[in-house]
TIRO-2110 file (N, C-alpha, C; in Angstrom, 1 decimal):
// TIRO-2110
37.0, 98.7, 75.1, N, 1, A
37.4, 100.1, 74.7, CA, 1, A
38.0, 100.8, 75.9, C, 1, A
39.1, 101.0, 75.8, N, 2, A
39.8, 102.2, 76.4, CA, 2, A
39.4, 103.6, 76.7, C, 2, A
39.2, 103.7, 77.5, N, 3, A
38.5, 105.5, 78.1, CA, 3, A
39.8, 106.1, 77.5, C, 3, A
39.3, 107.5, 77.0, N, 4, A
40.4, 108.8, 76.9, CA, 4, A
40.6, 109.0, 78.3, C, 4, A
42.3, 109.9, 78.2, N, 5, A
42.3, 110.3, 79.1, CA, 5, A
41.8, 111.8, 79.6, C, 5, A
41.9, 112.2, 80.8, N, 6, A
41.0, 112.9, 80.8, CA, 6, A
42.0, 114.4, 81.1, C, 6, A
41.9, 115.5, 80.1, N, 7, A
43.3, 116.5, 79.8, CA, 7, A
43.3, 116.9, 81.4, C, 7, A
42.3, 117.4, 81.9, N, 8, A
42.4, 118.6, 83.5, CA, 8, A
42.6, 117.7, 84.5, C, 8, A
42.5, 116.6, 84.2, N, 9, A
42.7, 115.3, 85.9, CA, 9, A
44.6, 115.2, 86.0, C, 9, A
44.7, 115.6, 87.8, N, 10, A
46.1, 115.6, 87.9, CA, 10, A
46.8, 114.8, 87.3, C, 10, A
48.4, 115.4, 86.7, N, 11, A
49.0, 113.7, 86.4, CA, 11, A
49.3, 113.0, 87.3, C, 11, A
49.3, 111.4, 87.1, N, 12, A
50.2, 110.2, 87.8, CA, 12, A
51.6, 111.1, 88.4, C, 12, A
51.7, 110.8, 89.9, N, 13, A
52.6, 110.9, 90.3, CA, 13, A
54.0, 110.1, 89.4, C, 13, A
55.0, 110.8, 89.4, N, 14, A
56.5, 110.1, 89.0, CA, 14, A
57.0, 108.9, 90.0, C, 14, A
57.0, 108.2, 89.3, N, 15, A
58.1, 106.7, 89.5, CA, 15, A
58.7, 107.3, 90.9, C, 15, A
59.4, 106.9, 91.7, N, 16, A
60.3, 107.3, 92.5, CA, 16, A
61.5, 107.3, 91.8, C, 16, A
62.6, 107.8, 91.9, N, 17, A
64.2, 107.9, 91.4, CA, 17, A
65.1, 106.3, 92.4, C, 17, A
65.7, 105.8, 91.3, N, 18, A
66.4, 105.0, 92.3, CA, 18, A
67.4, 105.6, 92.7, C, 18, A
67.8, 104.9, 93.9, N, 19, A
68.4, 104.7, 95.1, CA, 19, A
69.8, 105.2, 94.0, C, 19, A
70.5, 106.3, 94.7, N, 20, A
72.0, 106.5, 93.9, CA, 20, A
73.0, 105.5, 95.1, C, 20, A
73.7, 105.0, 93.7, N, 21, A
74.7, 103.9, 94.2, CA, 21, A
75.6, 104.5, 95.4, C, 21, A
75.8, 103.6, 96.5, N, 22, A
76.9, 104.2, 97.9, CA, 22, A
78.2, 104.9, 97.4, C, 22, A
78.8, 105.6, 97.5, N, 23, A
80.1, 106.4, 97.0, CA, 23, A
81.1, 105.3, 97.4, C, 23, A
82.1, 105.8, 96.2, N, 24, A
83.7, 104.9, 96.6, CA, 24, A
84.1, 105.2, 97.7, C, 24, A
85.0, 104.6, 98.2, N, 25, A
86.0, 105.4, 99.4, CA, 25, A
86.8, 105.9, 98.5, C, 25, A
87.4, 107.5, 99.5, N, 26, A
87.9, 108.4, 99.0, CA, 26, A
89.2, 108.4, 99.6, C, 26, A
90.1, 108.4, 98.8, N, 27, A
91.4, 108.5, 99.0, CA, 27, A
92.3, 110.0, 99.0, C, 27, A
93.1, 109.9, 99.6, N, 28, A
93.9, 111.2, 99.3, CA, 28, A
93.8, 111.9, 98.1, C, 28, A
94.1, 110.6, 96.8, N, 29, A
94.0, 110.9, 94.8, CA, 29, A
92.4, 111.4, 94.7, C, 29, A
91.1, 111.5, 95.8, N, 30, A
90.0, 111.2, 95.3, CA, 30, A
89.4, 109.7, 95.6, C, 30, A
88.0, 109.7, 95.0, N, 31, A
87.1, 108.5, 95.5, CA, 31, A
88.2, 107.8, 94.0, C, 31, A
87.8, 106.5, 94.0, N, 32, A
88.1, 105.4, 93.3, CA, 32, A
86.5, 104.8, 92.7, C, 32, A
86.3, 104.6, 91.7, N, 33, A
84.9, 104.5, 90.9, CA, 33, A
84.8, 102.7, 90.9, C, 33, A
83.9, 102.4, 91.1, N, 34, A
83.9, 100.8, 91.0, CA, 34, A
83.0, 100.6, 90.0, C, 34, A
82.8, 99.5, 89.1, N, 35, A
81.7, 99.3, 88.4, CA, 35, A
80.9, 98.2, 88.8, C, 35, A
79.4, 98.7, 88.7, N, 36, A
78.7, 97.9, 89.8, CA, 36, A
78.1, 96.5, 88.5, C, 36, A
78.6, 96.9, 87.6, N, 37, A
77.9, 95.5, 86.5, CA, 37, A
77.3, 93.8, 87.1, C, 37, A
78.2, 93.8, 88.3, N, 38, A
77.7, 92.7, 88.5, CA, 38, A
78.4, 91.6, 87.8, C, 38, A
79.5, 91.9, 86.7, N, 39, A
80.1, 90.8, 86.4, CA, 39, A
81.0, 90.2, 87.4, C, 39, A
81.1, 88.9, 87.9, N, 40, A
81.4, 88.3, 88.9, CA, 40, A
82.8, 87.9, 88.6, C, 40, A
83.4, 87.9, 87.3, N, 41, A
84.7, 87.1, 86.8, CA, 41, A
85.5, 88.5, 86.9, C, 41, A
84.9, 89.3, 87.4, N, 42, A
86.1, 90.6, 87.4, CA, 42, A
86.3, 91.6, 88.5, C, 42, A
87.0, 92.8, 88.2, N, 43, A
87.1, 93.8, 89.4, CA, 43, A
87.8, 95.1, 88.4, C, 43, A
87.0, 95.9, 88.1, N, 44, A
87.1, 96.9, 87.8, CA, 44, A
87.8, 98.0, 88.4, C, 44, A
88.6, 99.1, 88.5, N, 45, A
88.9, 100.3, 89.0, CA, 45, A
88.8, 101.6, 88.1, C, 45, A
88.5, 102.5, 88.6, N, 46, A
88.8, 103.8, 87.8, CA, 46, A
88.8, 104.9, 88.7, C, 46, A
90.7, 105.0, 88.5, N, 47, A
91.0, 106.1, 89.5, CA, 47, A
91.9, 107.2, 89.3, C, 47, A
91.7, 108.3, 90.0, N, 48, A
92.1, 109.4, 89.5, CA, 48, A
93.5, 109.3, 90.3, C, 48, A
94.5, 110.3, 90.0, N, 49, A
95.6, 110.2, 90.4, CA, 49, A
96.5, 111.4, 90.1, C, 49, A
96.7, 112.3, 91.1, N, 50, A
97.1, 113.7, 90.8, CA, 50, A
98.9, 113.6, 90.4, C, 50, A
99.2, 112.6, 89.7, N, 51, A
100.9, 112.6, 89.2, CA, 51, A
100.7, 112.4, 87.9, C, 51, A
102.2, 112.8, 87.3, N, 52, A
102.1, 112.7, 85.6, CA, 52, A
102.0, 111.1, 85.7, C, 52, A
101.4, 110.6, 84.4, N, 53, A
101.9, 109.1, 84.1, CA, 53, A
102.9, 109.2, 84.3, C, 53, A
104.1, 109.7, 83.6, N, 54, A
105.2, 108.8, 84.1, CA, 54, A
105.5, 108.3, 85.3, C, 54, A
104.8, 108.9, 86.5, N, 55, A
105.7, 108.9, 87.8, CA, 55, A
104.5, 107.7, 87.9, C, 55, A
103.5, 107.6, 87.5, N, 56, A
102.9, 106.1, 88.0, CA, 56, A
102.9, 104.8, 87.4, C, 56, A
103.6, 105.3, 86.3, N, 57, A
104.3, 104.2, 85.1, CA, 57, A
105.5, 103.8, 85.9, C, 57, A
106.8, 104.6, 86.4, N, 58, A
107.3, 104.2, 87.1, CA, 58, A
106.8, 102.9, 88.3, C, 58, A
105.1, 103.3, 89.1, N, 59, A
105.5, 103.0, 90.5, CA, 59, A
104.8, 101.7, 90.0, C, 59, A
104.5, 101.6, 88.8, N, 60, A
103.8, 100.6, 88.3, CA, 60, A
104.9, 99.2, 87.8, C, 60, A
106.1, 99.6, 87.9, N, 61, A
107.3, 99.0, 86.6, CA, 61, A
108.3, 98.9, 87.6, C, 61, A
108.8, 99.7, 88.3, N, 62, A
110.1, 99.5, 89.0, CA, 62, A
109.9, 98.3, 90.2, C, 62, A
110.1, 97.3, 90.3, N, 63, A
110.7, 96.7, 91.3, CA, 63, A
110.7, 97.2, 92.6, C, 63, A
111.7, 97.8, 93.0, N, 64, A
111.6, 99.0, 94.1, CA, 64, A
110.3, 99.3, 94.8, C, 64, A
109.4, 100.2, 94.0, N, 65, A
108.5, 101.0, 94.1, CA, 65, A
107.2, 100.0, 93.9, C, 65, A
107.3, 98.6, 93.6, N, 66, A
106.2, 98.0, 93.9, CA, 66, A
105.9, 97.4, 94.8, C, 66, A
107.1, 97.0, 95.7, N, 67, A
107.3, 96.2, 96.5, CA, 67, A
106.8, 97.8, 97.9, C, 67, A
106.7, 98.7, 97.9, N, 68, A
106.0, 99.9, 98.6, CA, 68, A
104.9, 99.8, 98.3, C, 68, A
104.0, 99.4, 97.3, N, 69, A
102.4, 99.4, 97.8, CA, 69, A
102.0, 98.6, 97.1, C, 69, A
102.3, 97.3, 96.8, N, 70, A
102.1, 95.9, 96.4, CA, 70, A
102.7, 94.3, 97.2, C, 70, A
103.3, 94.4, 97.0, N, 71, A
104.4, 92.9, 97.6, CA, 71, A
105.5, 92.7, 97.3, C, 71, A
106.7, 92.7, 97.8, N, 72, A
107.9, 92.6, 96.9, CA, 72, A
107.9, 92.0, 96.2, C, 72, A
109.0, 91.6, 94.8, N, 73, A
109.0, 90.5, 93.8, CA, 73, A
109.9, 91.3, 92.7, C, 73, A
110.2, 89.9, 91.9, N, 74, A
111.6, 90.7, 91.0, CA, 74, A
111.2, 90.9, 89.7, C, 74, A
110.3, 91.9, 89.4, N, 75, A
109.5, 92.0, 88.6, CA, 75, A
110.7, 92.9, 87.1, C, 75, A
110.7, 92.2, 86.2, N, 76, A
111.1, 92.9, 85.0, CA, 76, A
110.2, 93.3, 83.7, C, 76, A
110.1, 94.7, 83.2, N, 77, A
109.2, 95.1, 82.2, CA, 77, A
109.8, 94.2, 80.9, C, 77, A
109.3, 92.8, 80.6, N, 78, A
110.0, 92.2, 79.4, CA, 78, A
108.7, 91.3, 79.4, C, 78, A
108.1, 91.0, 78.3, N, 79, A
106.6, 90.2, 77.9, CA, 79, A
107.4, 89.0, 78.2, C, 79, A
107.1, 88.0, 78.9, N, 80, A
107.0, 86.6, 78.8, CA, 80, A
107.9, 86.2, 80.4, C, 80, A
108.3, 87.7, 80.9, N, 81, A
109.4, 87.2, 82.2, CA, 81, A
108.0, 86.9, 83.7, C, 81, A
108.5, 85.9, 84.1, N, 82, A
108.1, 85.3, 84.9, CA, 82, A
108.8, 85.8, 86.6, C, 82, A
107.7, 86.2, 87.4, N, 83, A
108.4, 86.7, 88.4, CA, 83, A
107.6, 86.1, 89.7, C, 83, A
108.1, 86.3, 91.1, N, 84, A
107.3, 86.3, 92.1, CA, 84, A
106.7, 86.9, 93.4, C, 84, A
105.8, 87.3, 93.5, N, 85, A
105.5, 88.3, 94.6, CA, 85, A
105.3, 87.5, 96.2, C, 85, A
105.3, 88.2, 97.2, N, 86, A
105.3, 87.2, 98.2, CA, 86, A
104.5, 88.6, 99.1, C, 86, A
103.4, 87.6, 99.9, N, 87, A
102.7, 88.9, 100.8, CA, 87, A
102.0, 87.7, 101.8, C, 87, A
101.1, 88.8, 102.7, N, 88, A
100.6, 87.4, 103.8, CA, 88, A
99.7, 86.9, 103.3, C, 88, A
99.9, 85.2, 103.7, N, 89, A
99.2, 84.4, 103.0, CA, 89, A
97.1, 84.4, 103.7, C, 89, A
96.3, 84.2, 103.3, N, 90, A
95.2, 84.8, 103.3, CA, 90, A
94.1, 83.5, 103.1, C, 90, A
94.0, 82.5, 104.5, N, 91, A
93.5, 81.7, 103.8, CA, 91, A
92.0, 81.3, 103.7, C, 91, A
91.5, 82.5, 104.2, N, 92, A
90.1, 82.8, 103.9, CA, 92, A
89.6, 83.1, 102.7, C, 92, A
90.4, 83.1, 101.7, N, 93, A
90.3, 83.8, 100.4, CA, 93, A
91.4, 82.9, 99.0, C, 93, A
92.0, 81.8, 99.9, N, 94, A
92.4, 80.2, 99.5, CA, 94, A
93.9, 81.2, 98.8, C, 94, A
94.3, 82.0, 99.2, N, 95, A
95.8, 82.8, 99.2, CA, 95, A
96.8, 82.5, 99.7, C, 95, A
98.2, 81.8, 99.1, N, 96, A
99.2, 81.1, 99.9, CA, 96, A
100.0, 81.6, 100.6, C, 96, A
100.1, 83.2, 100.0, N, 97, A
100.9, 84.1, 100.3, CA, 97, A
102.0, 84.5, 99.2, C, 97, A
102.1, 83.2, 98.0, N, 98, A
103.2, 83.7, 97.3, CA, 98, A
102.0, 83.2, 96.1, C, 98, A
102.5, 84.7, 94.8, N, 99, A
101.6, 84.8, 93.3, CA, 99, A
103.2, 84.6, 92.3, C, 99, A
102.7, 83.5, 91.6, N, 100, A
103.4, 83.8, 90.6, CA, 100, A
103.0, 84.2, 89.5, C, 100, A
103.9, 85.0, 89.0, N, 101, A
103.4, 86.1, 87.8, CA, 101, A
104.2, 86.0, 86.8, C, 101, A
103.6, 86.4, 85.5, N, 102, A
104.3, 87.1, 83.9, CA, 102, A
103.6, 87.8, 83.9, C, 102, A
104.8, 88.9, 82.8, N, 103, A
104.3, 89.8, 82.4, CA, 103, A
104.0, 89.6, 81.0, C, 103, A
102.8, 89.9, 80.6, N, 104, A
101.9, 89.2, 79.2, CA, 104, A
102.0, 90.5, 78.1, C, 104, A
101.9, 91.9, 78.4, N, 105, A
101.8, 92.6, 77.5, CA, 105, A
102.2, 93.7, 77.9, C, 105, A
103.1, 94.8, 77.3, N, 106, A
102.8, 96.1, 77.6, CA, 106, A
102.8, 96.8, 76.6, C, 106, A
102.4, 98.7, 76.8, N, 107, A
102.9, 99.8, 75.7, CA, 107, A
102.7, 100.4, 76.8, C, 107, A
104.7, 101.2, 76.5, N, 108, A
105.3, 102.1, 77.8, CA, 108, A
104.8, 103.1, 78.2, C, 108, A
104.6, 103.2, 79.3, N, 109, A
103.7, 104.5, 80.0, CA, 109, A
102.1, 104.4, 79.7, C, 109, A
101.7, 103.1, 78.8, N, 110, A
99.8, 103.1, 79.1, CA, 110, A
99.2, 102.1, 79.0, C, 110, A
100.1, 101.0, 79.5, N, 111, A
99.3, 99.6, 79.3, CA, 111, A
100.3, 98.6, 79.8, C, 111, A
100.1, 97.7, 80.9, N, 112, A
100.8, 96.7, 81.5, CA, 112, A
99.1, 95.7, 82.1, C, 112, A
100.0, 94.5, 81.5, N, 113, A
99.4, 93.9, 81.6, CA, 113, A
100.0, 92.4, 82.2, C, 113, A
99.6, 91.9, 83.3, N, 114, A
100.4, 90.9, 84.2, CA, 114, A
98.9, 89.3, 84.2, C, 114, A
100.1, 88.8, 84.1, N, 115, A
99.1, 86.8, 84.9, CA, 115, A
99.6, 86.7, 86.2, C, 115, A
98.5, 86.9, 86.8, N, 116, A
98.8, 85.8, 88.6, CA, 116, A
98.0, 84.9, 88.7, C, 116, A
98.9, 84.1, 89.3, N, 117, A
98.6, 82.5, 89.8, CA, 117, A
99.2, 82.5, 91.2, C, 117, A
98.1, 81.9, 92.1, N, 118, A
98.6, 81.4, 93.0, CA, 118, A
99.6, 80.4, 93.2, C, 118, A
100.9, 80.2, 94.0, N, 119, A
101.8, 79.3, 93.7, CA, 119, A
101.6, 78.0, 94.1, C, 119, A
100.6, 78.1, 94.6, N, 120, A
99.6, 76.7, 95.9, CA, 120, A
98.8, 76.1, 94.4, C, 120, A
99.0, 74.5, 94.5, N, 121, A
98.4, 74.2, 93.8, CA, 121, A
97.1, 74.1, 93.9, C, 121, A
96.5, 74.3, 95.2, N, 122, A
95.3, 74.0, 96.2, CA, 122, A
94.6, 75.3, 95.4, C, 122, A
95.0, 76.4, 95.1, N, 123, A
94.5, 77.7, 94.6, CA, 123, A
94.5, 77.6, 93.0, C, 123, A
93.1, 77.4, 92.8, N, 124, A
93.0, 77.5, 91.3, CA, 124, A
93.1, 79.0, 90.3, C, 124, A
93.1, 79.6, 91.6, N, 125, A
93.2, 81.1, 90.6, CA, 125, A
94.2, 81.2, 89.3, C, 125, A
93.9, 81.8, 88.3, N, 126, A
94.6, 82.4, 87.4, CA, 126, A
94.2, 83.9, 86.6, C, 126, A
94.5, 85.0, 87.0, N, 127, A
93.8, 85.8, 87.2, CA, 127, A
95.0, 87.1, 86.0, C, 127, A
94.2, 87.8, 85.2, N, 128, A
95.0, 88.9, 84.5, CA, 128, A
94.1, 89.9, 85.3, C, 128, A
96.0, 91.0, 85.2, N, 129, A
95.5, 92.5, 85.7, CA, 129, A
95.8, 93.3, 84.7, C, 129, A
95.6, 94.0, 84.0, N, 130, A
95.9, 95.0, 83.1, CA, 130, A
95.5, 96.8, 83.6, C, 130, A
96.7, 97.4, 83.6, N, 131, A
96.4, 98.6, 84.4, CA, 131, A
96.7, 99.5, 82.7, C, 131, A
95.7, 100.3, 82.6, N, 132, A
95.8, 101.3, 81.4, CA, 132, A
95.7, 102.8, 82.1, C, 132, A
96.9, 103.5, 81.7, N, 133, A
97.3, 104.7, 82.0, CA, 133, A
96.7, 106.1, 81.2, C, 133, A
95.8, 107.5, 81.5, N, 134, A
95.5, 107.8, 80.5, CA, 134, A
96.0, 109.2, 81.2, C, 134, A
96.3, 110.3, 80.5, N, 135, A
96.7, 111.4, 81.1, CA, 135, A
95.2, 112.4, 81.0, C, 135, A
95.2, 113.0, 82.5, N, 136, A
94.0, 114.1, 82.4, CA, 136, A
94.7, 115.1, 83.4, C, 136, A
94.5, 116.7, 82.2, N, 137, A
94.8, 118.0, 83.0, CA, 137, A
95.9, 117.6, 83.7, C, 137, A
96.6, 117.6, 84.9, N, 138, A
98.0, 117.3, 85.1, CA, 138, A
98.5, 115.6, 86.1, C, 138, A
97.5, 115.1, 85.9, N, 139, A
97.9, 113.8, 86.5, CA, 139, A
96.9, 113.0, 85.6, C, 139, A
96.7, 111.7, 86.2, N, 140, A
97.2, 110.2, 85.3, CA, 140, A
95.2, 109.6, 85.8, C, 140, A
94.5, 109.2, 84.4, N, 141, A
93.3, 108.2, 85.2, CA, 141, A
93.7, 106.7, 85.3, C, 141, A
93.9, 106.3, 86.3, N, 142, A
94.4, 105.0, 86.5, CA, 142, A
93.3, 103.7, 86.2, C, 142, A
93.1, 102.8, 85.4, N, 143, A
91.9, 102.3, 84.9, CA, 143, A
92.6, 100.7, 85.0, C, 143, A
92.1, 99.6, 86.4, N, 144, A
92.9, 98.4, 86.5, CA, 144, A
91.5, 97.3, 86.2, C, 144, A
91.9, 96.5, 85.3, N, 145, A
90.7, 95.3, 85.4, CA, 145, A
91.6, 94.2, 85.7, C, 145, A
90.7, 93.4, 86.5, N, 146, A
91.4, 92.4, 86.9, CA, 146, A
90.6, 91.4, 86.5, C, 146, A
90.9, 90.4, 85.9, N, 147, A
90.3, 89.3, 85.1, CA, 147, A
90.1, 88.0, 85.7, C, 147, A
88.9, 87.2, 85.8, N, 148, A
89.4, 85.6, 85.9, CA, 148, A
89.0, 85.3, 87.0, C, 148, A
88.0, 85.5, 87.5, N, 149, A
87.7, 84.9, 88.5, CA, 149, A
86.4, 84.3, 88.8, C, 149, A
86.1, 83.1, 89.1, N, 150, A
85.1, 81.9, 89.0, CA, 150, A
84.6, 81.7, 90.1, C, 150, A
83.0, 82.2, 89.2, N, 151, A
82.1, 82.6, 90.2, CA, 151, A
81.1, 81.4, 90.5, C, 151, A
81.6, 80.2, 90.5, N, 152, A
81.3, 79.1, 91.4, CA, 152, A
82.6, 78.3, 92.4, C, 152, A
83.1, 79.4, 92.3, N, 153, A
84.1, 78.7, 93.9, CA, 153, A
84.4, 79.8, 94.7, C, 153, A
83.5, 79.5, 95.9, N, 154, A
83.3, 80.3, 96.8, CA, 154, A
84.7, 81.1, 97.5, C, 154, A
85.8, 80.7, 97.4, N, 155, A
87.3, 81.4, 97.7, CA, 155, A
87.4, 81.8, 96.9, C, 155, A
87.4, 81.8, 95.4, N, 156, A
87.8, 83.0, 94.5, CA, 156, A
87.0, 84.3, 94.6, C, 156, A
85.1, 84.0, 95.0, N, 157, A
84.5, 84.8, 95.0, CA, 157, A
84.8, 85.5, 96.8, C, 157, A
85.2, 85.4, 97.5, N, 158, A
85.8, 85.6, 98.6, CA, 158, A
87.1, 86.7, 97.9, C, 158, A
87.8, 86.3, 97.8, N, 159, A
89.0, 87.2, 97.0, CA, 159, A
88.7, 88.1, 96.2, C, 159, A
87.4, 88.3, 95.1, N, 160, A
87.1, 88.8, 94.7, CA, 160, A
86.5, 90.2, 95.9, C, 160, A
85.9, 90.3, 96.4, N, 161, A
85.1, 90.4, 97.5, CA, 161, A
86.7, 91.4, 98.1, C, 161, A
87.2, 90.7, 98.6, N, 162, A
88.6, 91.3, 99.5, CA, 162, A
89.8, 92.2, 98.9, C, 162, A
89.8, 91.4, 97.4, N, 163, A
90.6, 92.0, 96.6, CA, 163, A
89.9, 93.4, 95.7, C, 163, A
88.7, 93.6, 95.4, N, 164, A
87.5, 94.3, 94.8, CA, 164, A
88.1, 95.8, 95.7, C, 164, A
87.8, 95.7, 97.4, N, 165, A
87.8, 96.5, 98.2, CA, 165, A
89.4, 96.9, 98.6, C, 165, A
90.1, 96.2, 98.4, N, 166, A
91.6, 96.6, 98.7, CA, 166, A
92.3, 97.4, 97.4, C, 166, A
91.7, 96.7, 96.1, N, 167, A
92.3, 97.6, 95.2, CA, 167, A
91.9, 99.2, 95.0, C, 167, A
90.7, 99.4, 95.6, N, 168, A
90.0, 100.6, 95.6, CA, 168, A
90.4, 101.6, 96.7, C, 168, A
91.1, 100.5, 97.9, N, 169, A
91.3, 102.1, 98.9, CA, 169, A
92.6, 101.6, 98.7, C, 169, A
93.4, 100.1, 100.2, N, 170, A
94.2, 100.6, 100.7, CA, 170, A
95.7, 100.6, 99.1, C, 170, A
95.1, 100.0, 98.0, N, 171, A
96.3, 99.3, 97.1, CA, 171, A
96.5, 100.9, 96.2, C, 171, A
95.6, 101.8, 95.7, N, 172, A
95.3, 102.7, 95.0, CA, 172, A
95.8, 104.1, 96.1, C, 172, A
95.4, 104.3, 97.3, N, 173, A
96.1, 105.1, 98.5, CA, 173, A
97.6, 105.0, 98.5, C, 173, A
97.8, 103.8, 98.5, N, 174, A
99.5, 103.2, 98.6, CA, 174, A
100.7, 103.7, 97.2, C, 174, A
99.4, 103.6, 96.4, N, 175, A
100.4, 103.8, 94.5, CA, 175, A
99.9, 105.1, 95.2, C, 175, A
99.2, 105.8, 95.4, N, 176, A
99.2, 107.2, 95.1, CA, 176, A
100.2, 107.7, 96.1, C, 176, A
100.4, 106.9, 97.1, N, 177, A
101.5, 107.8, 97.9, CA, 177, A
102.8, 107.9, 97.5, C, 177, A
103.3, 106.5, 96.6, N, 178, A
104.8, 105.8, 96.5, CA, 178, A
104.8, 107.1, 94.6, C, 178, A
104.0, 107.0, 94.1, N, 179, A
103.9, 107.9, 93.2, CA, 179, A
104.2, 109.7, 93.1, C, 179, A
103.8, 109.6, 94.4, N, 180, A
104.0, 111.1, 95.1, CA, 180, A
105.5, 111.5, 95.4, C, 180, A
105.9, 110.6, 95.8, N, 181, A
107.2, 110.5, 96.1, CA, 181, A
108.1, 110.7, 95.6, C, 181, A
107.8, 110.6, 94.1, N, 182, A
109.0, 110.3, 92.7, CA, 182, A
109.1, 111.8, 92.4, C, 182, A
END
């Protein structure tokens, strides 16, 4: 039999509160939000961005303006065109230096969606990025998932890891600056 409890005896102290998650790094646009899910095959972003969509739909689409805070490459807004980027190659993270890409889907000004492949056959990556554009109060919430990555090879998860942290400051700092500009 279970004792009553007893009404005038102090309550049980409260649980402790967990530990609030480390803050994003903060960029010029604001911190950049990560999602801590723990899903391993991905990389989330959600970031704020004080320009209209259009001007980040641009820095997202023009050729020009990606090759300023991405990689150069001869990128065309047309579903199925095949293009290539070229940056330093990274081979702690099994990166050859050159991604070959299509572009798999878009709707203009709120949805682009890209395939990268490493050009190295050695690099099994094949990775979707889909950046969705949403407009708040006078600039743009920038929202990138990056798809595809295989969390039993230790270079992808390495990439993941490098790529996770670069899209959050220095890649998101860069669009926000080249976006500024327009």
């Amino acid at each position: 039999m279970t004792p009553e409890p007893d009404p005038d005896a102090a309550p049980e102290p409260a649980a402790p509160e967990p530990a609030a998650p480390e803050p994003a790094a903060a960029g010029p646009a604001g911190p950049a939000r990560a999602d801590e899910s723990e899903d391993l095959t991905t990389v989330r972003v959600d970031q704020f961005l004080p320009h209209p969509p259009g001007k980040v739909w641009r820095a997202l689409t023009e050729p020009e303006l990606i090759a300023q805070w991405l990689m150069p490459c001869d990128f065309r807004l047309e579903v199925g065109h095949r293009y290539t980027m070229t940056g330093t190659p990274r081979p702690n993270a099994g990166f050859s230096g050159t991604t070959a890409a299509e572009v798999l889907a878009f709707e203009p000004g709120r949805m682009l969606a890209v395939r990268w492949q490493d050009a190295s056959d050695a690099n099994r990556a094949d990775w979707t990025i889909t950046w969705t554009l949403a407009p708040e109060g006078r600039g743009t919430r920038l929202f990138l998932l990056h798809e595809g990555f295989d969390p039993d090879d230790d270079l992808q998860m390495m990439a993941r890891k490098i790529m996770g942290s670069g899209w959050r400051t220095h890649i998101m700092e860069a669009l926000d600056r080249v976006a500024g500009q327009l």
